[in-house]
FINUDO-207892 format. One record per residue (C-alpha): residue in one letter; chain; x, z, y. Coordinates in steps of 0.05 Angstrom, whole numbers. Each point is the difference from the previous one (the first is absolute). Layout:
N
   residu   chaine       xx       zz       yy
        a        A        X        Z        Y
...
END
This chain:
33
   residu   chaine       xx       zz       yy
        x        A    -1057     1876    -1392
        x        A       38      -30       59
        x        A      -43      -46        9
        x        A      -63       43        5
        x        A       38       48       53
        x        A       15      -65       43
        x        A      -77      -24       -6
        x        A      -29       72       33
        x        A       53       -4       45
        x        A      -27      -71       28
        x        A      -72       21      -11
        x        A       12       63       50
        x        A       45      -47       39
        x        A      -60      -58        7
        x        A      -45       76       24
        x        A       45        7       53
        x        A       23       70      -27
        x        A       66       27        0
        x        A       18       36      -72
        x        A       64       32      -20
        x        A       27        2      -69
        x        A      -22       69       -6
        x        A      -69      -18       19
        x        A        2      -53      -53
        x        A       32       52      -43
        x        A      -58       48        4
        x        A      -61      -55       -2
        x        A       31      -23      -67
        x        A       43       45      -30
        x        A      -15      -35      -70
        x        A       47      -59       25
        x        A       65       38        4
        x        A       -6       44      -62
END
């Protein structure tokens, strides 16, 4: 689960766009339930 949460954050990070944990939160809310 980690894992997957660190691999979108270096997939928006190689984008060049800036996402909070909230925005993370909402695009994939099946991650944290």
């Amino acid at each position: 689960v980690l894992l997957r949460v660190l691999l979108i954050i270096q997939q928006l990070l190689q984008e060049n766009k800036h996402a909070s944990k909230r925005d993370i939160y909402y695009m994939h809310p099946t991650i944290f339930t």
